[in-house]
N, C-alpha and C positions, 0 to 999 in steps of 0.2 A: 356760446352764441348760436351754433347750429344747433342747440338742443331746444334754443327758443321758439327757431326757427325764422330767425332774424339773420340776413344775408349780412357777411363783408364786403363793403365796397372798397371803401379807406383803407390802405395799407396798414398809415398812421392809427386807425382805428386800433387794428389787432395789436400794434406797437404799445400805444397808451394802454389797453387791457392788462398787456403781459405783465408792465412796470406798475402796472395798479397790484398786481397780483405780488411781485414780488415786496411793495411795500408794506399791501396790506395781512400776506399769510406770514410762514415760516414754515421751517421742516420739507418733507418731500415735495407739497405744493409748489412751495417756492422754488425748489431747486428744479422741476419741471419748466416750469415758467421761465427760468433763467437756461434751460435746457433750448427750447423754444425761441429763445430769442436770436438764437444762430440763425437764424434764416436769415436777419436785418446785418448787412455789413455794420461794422464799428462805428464809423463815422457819424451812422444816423443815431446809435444809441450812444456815443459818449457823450454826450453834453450831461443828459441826463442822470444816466451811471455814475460818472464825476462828480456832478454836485451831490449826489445823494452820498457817496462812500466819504468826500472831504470833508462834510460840513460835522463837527462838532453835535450842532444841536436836536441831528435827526438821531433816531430810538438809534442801540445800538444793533438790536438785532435785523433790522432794515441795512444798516450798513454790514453785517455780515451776509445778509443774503446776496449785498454787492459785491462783496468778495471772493462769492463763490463763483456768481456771473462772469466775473473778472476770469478769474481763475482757469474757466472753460474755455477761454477765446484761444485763439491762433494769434490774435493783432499781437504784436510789438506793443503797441499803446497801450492795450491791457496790462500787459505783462510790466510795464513802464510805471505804471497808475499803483502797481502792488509793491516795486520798489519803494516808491515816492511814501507809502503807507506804513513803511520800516520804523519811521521817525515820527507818527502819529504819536499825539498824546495820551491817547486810549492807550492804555498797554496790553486789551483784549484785542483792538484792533488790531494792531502790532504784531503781534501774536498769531493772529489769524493769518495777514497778509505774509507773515514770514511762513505760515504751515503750507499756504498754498504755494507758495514760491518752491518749495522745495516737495511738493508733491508734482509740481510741472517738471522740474530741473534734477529734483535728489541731490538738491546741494541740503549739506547737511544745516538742522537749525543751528544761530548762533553765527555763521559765517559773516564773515565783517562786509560790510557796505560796500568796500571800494571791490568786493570781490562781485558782487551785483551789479558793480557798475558798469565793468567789466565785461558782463554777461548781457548786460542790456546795448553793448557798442557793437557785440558781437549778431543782437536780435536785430539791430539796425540794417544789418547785410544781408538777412536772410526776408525769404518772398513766408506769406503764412502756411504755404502749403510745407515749407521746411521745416517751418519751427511746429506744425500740427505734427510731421512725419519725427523729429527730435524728440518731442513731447510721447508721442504713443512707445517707441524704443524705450524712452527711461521708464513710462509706464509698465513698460516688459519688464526690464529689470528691475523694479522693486516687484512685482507681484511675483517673478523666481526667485529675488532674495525671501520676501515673504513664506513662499512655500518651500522656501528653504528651513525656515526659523520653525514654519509647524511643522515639518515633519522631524526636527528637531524633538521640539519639545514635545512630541507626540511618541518618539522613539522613546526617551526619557520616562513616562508615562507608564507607558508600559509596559516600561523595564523596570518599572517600580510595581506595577502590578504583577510581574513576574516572581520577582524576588519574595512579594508578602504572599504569594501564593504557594511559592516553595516550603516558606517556613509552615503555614498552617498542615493541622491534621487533616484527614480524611473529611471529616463531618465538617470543620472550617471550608474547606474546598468545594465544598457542594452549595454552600450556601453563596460562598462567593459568587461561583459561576451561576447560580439562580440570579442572584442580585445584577450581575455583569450582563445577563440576557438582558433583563428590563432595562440598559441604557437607554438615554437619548441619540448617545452618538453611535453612528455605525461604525469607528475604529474600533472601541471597547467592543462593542455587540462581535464584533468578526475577533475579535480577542477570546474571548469566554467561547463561542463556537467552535477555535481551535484547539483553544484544553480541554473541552467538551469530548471532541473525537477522540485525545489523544491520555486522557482520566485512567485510570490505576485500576481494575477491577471492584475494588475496593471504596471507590471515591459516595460517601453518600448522600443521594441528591433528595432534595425536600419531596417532598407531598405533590407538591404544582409546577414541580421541575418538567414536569412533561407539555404539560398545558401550556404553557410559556415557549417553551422550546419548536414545540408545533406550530404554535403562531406566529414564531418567526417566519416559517415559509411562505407567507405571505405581506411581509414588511416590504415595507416603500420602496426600499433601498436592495436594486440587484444584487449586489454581490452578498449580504446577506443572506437573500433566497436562494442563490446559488448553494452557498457556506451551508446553510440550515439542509436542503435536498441530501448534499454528501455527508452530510453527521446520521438523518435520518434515516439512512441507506444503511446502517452498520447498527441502528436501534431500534428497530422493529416489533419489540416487544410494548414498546408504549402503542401502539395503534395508528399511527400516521395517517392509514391509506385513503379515509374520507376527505381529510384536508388537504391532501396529496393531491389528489383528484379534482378536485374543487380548484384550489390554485391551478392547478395542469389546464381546465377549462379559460382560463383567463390571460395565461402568463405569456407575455410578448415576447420576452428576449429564448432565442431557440436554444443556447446552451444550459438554460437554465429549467426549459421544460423537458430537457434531453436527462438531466440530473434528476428529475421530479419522476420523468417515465421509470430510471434504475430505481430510484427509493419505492417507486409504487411495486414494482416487482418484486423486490425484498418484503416490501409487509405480504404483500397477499402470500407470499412462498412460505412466509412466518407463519400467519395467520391459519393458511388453511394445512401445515406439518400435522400429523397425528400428534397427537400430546398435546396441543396450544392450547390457550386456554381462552384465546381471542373468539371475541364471537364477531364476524364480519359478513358481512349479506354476499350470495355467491352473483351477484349484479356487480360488485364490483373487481369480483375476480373475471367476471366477464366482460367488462369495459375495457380490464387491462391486456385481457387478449386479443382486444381488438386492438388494442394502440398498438402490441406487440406484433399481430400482422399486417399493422401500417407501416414500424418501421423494419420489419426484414425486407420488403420490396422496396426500401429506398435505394437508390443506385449509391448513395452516401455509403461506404463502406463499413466506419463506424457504427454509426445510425444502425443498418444491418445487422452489424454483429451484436448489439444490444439488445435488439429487439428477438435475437434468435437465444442469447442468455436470457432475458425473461419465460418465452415460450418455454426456453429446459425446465427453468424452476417448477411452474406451474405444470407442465406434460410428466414431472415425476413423480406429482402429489395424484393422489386419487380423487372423484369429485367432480369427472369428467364424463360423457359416455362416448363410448368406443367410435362412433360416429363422431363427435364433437372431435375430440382427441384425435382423429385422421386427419380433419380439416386442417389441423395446425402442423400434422406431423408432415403433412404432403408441402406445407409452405415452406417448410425448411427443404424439403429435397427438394423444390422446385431451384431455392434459390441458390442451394446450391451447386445444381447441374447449371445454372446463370453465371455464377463466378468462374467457371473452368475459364471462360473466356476473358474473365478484368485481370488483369493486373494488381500484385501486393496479396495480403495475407488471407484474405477472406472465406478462398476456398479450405484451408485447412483448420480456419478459427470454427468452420460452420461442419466440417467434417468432425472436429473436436466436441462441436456441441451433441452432433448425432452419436456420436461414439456413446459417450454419458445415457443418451438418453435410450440406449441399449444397455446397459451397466447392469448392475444387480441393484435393486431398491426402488428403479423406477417403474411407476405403477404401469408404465405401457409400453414396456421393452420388448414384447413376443412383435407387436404389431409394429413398432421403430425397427427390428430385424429384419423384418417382412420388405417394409419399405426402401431402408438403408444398406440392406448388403452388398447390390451391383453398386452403386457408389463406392460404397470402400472396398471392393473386388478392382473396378478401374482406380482408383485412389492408390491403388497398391504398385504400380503400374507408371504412376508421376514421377517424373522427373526432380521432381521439388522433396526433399529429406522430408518436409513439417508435412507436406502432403501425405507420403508414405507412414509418418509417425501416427499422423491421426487415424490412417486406415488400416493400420496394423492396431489401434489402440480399436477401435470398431471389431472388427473382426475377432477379437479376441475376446469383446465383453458378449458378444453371439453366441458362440461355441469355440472353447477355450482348448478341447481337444482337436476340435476338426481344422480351426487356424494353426496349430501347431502343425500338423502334418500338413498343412498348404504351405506354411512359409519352409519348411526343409523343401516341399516339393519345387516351390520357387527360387531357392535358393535367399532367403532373406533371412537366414541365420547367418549369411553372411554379407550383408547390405553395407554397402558406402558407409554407412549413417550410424557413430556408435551408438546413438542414444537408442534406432532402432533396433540394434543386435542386441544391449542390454535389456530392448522390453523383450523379445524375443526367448532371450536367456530367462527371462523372468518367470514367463510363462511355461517353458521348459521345468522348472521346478516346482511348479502348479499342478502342473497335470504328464509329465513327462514319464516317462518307463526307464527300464534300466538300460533299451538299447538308443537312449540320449546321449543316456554318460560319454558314449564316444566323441562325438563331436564337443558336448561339454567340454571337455578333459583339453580339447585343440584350445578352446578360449581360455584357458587359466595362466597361461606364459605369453601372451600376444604382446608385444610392445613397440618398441617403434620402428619395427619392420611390418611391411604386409601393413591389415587392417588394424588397424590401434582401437583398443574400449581407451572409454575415460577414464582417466585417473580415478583407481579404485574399484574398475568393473572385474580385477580378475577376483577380488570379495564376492562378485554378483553371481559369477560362474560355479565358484565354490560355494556358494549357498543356494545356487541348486543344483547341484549336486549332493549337498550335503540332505536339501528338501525331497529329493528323489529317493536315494540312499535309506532314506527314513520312512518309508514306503516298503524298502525290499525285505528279504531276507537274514537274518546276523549273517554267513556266510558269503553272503554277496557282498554286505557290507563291510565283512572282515577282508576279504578278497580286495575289493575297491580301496581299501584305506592301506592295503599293503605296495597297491599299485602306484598310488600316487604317491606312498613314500617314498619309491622308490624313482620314482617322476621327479621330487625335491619339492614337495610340498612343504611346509613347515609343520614342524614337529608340533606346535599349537593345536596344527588344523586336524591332523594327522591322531591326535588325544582327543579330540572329540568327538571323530568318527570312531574311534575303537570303543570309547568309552557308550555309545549307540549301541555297538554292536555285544557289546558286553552284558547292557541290558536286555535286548533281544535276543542272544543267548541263553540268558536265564531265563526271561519269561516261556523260552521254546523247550528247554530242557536240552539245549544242545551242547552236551558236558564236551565233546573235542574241541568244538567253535569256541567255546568260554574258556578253556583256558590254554588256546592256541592267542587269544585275544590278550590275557591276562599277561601272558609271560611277555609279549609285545609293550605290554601296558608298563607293565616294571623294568623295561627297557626305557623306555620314555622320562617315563617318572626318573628315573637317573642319572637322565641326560641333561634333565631341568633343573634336578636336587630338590624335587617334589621328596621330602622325605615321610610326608604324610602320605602321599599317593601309595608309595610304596608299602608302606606298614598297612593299608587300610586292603592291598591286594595280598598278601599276607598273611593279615587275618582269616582271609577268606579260605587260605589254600589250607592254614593249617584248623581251620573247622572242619574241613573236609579228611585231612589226611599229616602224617606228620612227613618231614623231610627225608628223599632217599638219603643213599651215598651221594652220589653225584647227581645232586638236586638241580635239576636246570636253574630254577629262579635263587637259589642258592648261590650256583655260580656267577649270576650276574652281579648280585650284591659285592660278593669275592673280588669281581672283578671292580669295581668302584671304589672299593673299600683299598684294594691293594696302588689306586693311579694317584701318581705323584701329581696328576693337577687337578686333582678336587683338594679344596683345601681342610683343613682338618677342622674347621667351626661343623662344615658340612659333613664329615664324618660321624660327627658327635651328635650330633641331633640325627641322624639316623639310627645309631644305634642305642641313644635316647627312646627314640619310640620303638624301634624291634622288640627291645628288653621289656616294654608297658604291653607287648601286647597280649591279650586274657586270652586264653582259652577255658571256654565251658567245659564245665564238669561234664558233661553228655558225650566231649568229645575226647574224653581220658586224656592218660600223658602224652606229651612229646620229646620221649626225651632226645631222638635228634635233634630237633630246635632248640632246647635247652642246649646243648653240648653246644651246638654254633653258634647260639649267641656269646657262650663264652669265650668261645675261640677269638671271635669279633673284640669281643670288649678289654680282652691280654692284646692281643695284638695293639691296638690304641692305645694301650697303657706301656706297652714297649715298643716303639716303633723301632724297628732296625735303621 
């Protein structure tokens, strides 16, 4: 009527319209117009309503429209008019009148008459704003049993798409997941997205597996774009970062353009690596630098730290110029001489980033050193362990010698913090000298007295020292491996270093040190019933020379050979291999050797 531009006066007018409306449409029209008629109390439309739903001879789908009018009201009367309609001879009407009854009430269909009756003596007591407030409650409960029953069978569903996804091969798998992106439904779509992420190296995807997958980042449905953002973050090889970009311009929901900024950061880091094969416009590695110095100035701390992981990827590749590359490098130390003062992780997440970006590989670590070092100089100096870890990890990617003599100078070889003494330690075997090894040597017994490493740091200790050691001289290193023997190192550790220093020996020509080294070594090997070890030190001696009288490495086999607790399997395989070992003809007889081994092999055949 107001499109006519014809005024309502009559009330009755817009009355008579709506009931014209519901007799003469059906479908949505209708149930609008029966929507619309709540404004009119009951009274004035039941004459009306009534005769059209009782009569026999009107269509029947006019009387379903009534039904549903019916159905909508608060009155008692309505709700009276739909019992009355139970016993209708239509047995669609019927039907009808019983669906909506039990879509007001959730009394289940089928329930007998007097149980309605019942319920209508009961609607007799209550005002309509009770039975509207009754009505919307069962409303609740079925739309939760409802989303009961779809997540149900949606569990169900999926659990079946699991299963046939399991059995399929590699190339069945790929097509799947192609096919599951192009759902209609977004359960399925966030189904395929999460086997997608979590796919077999091996999984193979079609042709326009990419193109499909990329275009999800811009589907209707949030959680989707979110889903698609974090799959694309870890797949960087198909090219993302225009579409990336493009959605990131438009996208409302902020965790979702927060997901879009990391995935954009991952391609351009992809893209522009040496090696790629990506050809990407450097317009859009320069857009993401901007986003990236929008978000390190968020006071958001997250947000921050995100945007200062992008900055690293990008500040390691080259591709920059040194001017450019400042401006970003100074954002970080700006922001994070800003964090000393917040509260939570930020200052060491962002001290961690500058560390990296001093490292070895990144294309502009001389000038991140430049910038960065009084930060991790104060950083060294916090209170906070992660603080200290990160500016120890700084200072260390700078000059690896010159932080090593500041931390002894400061004492941070022996820092609170084990994970710091272990980087510490670490670096000690990097670049350390022989007069480490002392304090080294203090960390290899620490336990749970004093400063404790973590389970497994005195390994850390001992492999630098052992990094150091391999550095020196054979007799510094035969020296060192006697001392810590003697310290009660394990005889494991104790065979490796000898067996170093044995080699640097020979390579030196240092015949006292080799086989000061050697006879130690056939000490060992004895101990362990290395009976190869033995025969292979042995070999060597009698290349060089045959046995005295009172052969030192003679008498230790003697000695072995004669203890009642080696047992005799061990006996036999050693002097199994003694007896195989060759001597070259270059190095003429031995007939000492001879004669001991036989002494060896009667003895074994007669044991007293």
């Amino acid at each position: 009527c107001r499109a006519s531009g014809a005024v309502i006066r009559n009330r009755n007018d817009f009355r008579e319209g709506l009931i014209g409306i519901l007799t003469d449409e059906s479908g949505l029209d209708a149930q609008l117009a029966a929507d619309a008629m709540q404004v009119f109390n009951y009274r004035e439309i039941s004459g009306r309503l009534e005769k059209l739903v009782r009569s026999g001879k009107v269509e029947r789908r006019i009387r379903l429209n009534v039904i549903y009018a019916l159905k909508i009201r608060p009155d008692k009367e309505a709700m009276s008019e739909l019992i009355r309609l139970l016993d209708d001879e239509d047995v669609e009407i019927a039907a009808a009148a019983e669906s909506a009854l039990q879509d007001s009430f959730g009394i289940p269909v089928g329930t007998d008459k007097e149980v309605w009756g019942k319920i209508l003596k009961d609607l007799q007591r209550k005002s309509p704003n009770e039975i509207r407030r009754e009505r919307l409650l069962q409303q609740e409960t079925r739309m939760r049993k409802l989303q009961a029953e779809l997540n149900l069978w949606q569990s169900l569903y999926l659990g079946s798409l699991d299963r046939e996804y399991d059995r399929m091969d590699e190339t069945a798998r790929g097509a799947l997941l192609f096919e599951r992106l192009g759902s209609e439904h977004t359960t399925v779509k966030l189904w395929a997205l999460d086997k997608v992420s979590r796919r077999s190296a091996g999984t193979a995807l079609p042709g326009e597996f990419g193109a499909r997958l990329i275009g999800l980042v811009s589907d209707d449905d949030r959680d989707v774009r979110l889903a698609t953002a974090n799959v694309l973050s870890k797949m960087s090889a198909l090219n993302p970062a225009q579409k990336l970009l493009e959605q990131y311009a438009v996208e409302k929901y902020d965790d979702v353009r927060v997901a879009i900024f990391e995935a954009l950061g991952e391609a351009c880091y992809y893209a522009f690596s040496p090696g790629s094969q990506i050809e990407l416009s450097g317009e859009v590695r320069g857009e993401v630098l901007e986003l990236a110095s929008r978000y390190i100035i968020e006071k958001d701390a997250s947000k921050a730290k995100k945007g200062a992981e992008v900055l690293r990827k990008l500040l390691e590749l080259p591709g920059l110029e040194e001017e450019q590359a400042g401006k970003y490098l100074a954002l970080v130390a700006t922001r994070a001489e800003q964090a000393k003062s917040e509260e939570g992780p930020l200052r060491s997440e962002l001290l961690g980033v500058m560390a990296v970006l001093c490292g070895q590989g990144s294309f502009h670590r001389s000038a991140a050193a430049n910038l960065f070092e009084e930060a991790f100089l104060e950083g060294l100096k916090d209170n906070d362990d992660i603080v200290r870890a990160a500016a120890v990890a700084g200072l260390t990617n700078i000059d690896g010698a010159k932080a090593l003599a500041l931390f002894k100078e400061q004492g941070v070889v022996d820092d609170n913090s084990g994970t710091i003494r272990e980087a510490v330690i670490k670096l000690a075997g990097r670049v350390g000298k022989k007069e480490d090894l002392e304090w080294l040597v203090g960390k290899l017994n620490q336990n749970g007295e004093g400063q404790v490493l973590r389970p497994g740091s005195g390994q850390v200790a001992y492999q630098a020292i052992f990094e150091i050691l391999g550095r020196e001289q054979s007799a510094i290193v035969a020296e060192w491996a006697q001392r810590l023997r003697q310290d009660g190192v394990s005889a494991e550790r104790i065979r490796a270093l000898l067996e170093v220093a044995e080699k640097k020996a020979e390579g030196e020509k240092a015949e006292d040190v080799l086989w000061s080294v050697r006879e130690t070594l056939v000490e060992i090997y004895l101990e362990s019933n290395d009976a190869a070890g033995v025969g292979r030190v042995m070999a060597a001696r009698l290349g060089e020379q045959d046995i005295a009288v009172e052969d030192a490495f003679a008498a230790r086999i003697d000695t072995y050979l004669d203890s009642e607790e080696v047992g005799s399997d061990a006996k036999e395989i050693l002097i199994g291999i003694l007896e195989q070992i060759e001597i070259s003809p270059e190095a003429g007889e031995r007939p000492g050797w001879a004669e001991q081994v036989k002494k060896w092999r009667a003895a074994s055949q007669n044991p007293q």
